[in-house]
Structures are given as C-alpha cells and as structure tokens.
C-alpha positions in Angstrom: 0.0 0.0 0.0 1.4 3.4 -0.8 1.2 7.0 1.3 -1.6 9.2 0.9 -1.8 12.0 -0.1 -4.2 15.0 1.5 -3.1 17.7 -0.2 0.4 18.4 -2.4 2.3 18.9 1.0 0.1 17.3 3.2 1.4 13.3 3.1 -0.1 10.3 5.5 2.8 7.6 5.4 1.3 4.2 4.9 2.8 2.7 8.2 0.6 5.1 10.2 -2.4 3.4 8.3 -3.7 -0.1 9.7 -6.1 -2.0 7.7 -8.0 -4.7 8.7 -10.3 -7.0 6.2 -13.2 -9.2 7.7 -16.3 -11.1 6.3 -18.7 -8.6 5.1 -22.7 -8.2 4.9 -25.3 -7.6 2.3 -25.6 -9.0 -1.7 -23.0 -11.3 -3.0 -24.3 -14.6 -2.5 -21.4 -17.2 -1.8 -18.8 -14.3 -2.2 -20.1 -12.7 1.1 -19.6 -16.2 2.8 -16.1 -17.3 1.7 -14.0 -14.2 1.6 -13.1 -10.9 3.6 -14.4 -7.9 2.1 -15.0 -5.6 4.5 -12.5 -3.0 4.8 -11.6 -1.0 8.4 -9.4 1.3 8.3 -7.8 2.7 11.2 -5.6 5.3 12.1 -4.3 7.3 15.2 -5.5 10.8 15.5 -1.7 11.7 16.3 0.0 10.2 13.2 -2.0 12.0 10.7 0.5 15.2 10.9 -2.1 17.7 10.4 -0.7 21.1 9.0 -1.5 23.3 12.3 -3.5 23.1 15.3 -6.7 24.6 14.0 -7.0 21.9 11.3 -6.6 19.6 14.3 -9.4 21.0 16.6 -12.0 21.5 13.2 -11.1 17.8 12.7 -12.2 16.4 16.2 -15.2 18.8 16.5 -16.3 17.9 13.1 -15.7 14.2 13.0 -16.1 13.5 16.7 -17.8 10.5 16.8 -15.6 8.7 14.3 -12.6 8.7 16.9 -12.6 6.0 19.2 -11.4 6.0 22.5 -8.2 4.8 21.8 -8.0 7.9 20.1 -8.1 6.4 16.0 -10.5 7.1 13.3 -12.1 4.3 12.5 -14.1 4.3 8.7 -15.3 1.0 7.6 -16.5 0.2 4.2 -18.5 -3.1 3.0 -20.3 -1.5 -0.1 -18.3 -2.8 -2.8 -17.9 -6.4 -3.3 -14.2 -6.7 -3.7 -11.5 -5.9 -0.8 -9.5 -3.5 -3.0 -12.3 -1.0 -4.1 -14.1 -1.0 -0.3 -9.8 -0.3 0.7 -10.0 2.5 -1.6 -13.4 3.9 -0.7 -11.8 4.0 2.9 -8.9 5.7 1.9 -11.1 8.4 -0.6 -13.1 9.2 2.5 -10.4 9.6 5.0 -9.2 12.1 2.0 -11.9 13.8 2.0 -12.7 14.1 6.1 -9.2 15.9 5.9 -9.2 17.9 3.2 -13.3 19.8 5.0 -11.3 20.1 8.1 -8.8 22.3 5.7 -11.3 24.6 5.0 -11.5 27.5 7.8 -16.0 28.5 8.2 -16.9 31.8 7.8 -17.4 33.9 10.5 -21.4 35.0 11.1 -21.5 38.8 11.8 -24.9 39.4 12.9 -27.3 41.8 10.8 -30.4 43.8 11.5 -34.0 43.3 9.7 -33.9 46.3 7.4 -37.0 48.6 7.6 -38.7 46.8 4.3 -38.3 43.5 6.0 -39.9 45.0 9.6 -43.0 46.9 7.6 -43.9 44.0 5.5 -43.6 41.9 8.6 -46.2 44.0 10.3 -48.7 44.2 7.4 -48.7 40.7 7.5 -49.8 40.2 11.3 -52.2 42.7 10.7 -53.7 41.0 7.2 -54.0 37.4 9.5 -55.1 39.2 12.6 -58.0 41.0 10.4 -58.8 37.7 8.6 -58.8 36.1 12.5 -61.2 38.5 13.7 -63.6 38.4 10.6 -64.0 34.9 10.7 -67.3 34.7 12.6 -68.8 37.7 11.9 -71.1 36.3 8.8 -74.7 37.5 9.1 
C-alpha cells in the first residue's frame, strides 16, 4: 500500500495506516460467505501530521464521533464487493474528512431586519389578525 496523499504537501505515510479486512454483509451470494471484504481502516489521530493546530481541533469537532477511545479514526466500508475498491473507498473518505477540516467557516456577523423587511412583517400580522377577527362575523 502506498502513502496518501491529503493535499500536495500534506502526506499520511502508509505505516501510520492499519487495515483490517473481515467477512462482510449484504448481496453477494457465496462471495459474502467465503471471503473478507470488509475494509476498516484505522488510524491514530496523532499520526496523521495535520498542517497546524486549528486543522486539528475542526477535525475532532467535526468528525467527533468517528474517533474512538483509543483515540483512532475508525471508517469501515462493505459496499463494494471486492476488498480493494471497499480499501480504496476507505482511503477516498479519510481524504476527503481531511481535506473539509482544511477549509477554515466563515465567521457569522450578525445583521439587523432592514425597515422593508420589519413593515412587511407588520402588514402581515395585521392582514391574518384582520382575517382572524372576521372569521365569525357572517350574518
């Protein structure tokens, strides 16, 4: 198995990945019985080298419940019926988990209602209020 690769100078060496194969569930007749096709990936949260601390700390708010409590991210993948391309959907997610804790979220700067917003408001409480109180008035 090779390294993978986050981003161009973001690198995970393959010894820091441990893969596991085991009999999986679901469609595939015999195939599901005989062979191991489930894929579980695991890998410490330490040995993944993250770029700086804040990538770190979006990583473990983010994907939380995906760390164990022996402190790896564990993905496992049984959708595929062969071992390599349930490996490699392992591998493309880890990717992936990495690369959205890259991304820094924007910062909310609260707004106020502008004065359209607040009068049109207003003329609708009074259109269902009116429509409310004219409801049993029919002679």
């Amino acid at each position: 198995m090779e390294d993978l690769h986050v981003t161009g100078s973001w690198l995970i060496p393959a010894s820091a990945l441990h893969i596991h194969f085991a009999r999986g569930g679901g469609p595939g007749g015999q195939n599901v019985n005989k062979l191991n096709t489930k894929a579980e990936l695991r890998v410490l949260v330490t040995e993944l080298g993250f770029p700086r601390p804040d990538v770190e700390a979006r990583f473990r708010e983010r994907f939380g419940t995906r760390i164990t409590a022996a402190g790896e991210v564990l993905l496992v993948s049984q959708v595929n019926r062969s071992q390599a391309q349930n490996l490699e959907d392992c591998l493309l997610r880890l990717g992936e988990m990495l690369r959205a804790s890259l991304i820094q979220p924007r910062v909310r700067r609260p707004t106020r209602p502008t004065k359209g917003s607040k009068e049109r408001r207003l003329e609708a409480k009074k259109h269902r209020s009116d429509k409310l109180r004219n409801r049993g008035t029919e002679d």
